[in-house]
N, C-alpha and C positions, 0 to 999 in steps of 0.2 A: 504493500500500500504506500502508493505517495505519500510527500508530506510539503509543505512549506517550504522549511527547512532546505529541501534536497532541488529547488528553484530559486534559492538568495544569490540574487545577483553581489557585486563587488559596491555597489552603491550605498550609499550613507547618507546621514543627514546635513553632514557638510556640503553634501556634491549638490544640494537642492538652488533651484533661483532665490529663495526669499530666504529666512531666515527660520529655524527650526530649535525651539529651547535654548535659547540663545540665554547670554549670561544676563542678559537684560531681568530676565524673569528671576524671580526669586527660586534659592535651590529646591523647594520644598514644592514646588509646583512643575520645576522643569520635568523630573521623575516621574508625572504622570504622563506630563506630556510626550515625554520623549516613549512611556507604554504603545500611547496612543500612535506615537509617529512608526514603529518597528510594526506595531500590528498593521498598520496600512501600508508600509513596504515591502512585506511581507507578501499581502496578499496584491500589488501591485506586479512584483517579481512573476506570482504565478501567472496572471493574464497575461503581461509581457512575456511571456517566456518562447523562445523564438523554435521552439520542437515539440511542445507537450503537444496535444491533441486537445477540443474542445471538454470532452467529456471527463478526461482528468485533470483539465484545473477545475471544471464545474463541483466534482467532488470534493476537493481540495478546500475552493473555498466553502462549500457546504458544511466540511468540517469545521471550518475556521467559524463558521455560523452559531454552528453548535455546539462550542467550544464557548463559543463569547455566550452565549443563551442559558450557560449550565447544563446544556444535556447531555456533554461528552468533555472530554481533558484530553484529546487526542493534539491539539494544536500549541505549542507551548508560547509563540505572541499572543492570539488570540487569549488563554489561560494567564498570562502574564498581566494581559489589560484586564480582563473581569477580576481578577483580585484587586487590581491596582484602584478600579473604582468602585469596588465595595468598600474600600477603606476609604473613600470620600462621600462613601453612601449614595454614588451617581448607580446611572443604568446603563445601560449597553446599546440603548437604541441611535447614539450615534456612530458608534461601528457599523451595527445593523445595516444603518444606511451607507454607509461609505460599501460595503457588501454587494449591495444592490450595483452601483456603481462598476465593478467589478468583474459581474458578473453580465455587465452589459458590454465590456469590452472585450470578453469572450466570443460575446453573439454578435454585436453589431459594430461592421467596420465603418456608416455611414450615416450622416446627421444629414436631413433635409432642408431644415431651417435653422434660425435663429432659438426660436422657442422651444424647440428638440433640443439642442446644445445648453440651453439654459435649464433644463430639464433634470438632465446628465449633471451638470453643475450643481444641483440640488441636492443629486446624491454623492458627487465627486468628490468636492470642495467645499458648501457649505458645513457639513460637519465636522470638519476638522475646524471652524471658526467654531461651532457651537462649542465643540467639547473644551478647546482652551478656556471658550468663557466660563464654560459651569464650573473647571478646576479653579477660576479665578473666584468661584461664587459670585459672579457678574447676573446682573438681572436679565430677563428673557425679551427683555425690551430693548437692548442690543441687537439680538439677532438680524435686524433686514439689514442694517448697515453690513453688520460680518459676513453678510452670507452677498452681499454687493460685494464687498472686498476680497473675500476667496472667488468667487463666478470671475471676478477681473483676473486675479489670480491663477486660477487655471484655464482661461482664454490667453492669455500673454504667454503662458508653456507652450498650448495646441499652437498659436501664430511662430516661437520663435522654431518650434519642433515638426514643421508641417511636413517636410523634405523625409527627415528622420522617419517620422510617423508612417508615412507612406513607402517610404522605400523597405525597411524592418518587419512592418503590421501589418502593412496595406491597411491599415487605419486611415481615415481621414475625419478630423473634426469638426472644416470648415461646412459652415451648410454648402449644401449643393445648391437652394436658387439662389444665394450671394455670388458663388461663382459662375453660375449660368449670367445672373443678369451685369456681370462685369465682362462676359462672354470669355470666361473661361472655365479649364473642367479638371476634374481630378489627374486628366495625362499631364496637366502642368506642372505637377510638383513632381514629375521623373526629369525635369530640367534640369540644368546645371544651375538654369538662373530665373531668374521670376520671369511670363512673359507680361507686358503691358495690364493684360486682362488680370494676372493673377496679381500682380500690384494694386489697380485697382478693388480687388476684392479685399485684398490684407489692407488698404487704408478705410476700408468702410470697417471691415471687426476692428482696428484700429480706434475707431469713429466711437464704436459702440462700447469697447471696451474703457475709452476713458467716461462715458456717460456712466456706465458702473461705480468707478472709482468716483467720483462724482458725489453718487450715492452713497460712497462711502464713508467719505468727509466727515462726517457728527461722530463716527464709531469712534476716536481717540480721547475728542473730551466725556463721552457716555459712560467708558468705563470706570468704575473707581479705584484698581489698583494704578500707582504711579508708575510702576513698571513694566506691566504691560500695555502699557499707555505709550509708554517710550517704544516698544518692538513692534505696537502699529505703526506706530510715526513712521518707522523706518522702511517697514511693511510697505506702508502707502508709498513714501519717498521712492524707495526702489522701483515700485510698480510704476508711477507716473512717469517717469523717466525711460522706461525700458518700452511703454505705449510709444512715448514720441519718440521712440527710435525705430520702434515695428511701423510705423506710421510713414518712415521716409526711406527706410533701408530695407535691401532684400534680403529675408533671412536664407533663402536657395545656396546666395552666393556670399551672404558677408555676416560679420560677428553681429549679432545682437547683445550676445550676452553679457554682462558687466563683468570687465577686468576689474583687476583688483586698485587701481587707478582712479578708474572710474569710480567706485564706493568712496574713495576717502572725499574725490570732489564732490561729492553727494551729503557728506556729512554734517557742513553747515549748516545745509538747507532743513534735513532734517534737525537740529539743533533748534538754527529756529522757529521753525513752525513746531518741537516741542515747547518752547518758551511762550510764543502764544495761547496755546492750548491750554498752558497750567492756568495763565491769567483768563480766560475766559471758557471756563469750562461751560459746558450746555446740557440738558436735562436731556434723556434718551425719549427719544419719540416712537410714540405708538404707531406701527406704520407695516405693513403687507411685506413679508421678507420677499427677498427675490426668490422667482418659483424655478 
């Protein structure tokens, strides 16, 4: 019987775009989170995995399912995290969801729309915003902004990782009528280099993806740790910057991704827009999370 375990890529939390239990967070919380972060790479590894067959990662993660649910200990991430949030007296249903997620990139290699990918985001990415805030005992009146700020979050990977995606998974994330109505198509991303059409199409998710961030804005003064207040900032700061660069550059043929250069000139900026933030914090709003 497969296991997890026996599909761990060489990957880590370091090697992520954003920042993952960074020292920013208090050590007492990093520890759950980083539970939470191994069990979703974990089961990340298995859908990516570039020789299993459908039906043994479907088991695989089914286990991990059932592992996190209490009804087996066959997974030891999975086991790892449901101890870790019984000792915070959380639940498991934001694994659950990230699960789902998962197990959609087993079965489906292709998003139609906008609102399909934002869908997928719901169970991708939003949770992984939730679960940090419940370990922060952050209110649930946070959530649209976080779940605005992961949905940007994992559109910014699918745009800089399009090429990747496609050539590895034959996955593709971008909707298909964004690049049909840019009049281009999925043979685009076997290019070496973006054609016109598919440019067009990555400056509209571009487009949409800072409308996101956007949305996201209120989430840094809503929460009330100081600390994790600082690793949005920086959260956001990364993100916005790496939009207007997917916005003018082609990921096909050129870096998106941030040197290490790049982050320290970014530093100020988040510095001070943490400075602002402390002086004008804002009450979190009742408000429809992103679906």
């Amino acid at each position: 019987m497969s296991t997890a375990d026996q599909f761990r890529s060489a990957k880590g939390h370091r090697d992520e775009n954003f920042p993952v239990a960074s020292l920013l967070l208090a050590p007492d919380h990093r520890r759950p989170v980083m539970s939470f972060y191994r069990f979703a790479r974990a089961a990340d590894d298995v859908a990516d995995h570039p020789t299993a067959g459908p039906a043994e990662k479907l088991a695989i993660i089914e286990r991990m399912r059932a592992t996190l649910a209490g009804e087996a200990t066959d997974e030891p991430t999975a086991l790892a995290l449901r101890q870790a949030l019984a000792a915070r007296r959380l639940g498991p249903e934001h694994g659950l969801d990230l699960l789902t997620a998962f197990r959609r990139d087993v079965t489906q290699a292709r998003y139609a729309a906008w609102d399909e990918l934002m869908d997928y985001c719901r169970y991708s990415a939003a949770p992984v915003g939730r679960m940090v805030l419940d370990i922060h005992g952050e209110p649930r009146a946070t959530w649209p902004a976080s779940d605005a700020l992961c949905a940007a979050l994992q559109v910014i990977n699918h745009l800089q990782d399009c090429g990747k995606d496609r050539r590895e998974l034959d996955r593709v994330y971008l909707p298909l009528d964004d690049l049909a109505a840019a009049g281009a198509s999925v043979d685009d991303l076997d290019r070496p280099a973006a054609s016109p059409g598919l440019r067009r199409a990555l400056a509209v998710l571009a487009e949409r993806t800072q409308t996101l961030l956007a949305a996201a804005r209120p989430l840094s003064s809503q929460v009330r740790d100081g600390r994790l207040r600082l690793e949005i900032i920086v959260i956001q700061t990364l993100a916005e910057d790496l939009t207007r660069r997917l916005a003018r550059r082609d990921p096909l043929s050129e870096r998106v991704h941030h040197r290490k250069a790049d982050l320290l000139g970014l530093i100020p900026v988040a510095a001070a827009r943490a400075l602002r933030t402390r002086r004008t914090p804002t009450a979190p709003q009742q408000a429809e999370a992103v679906p």
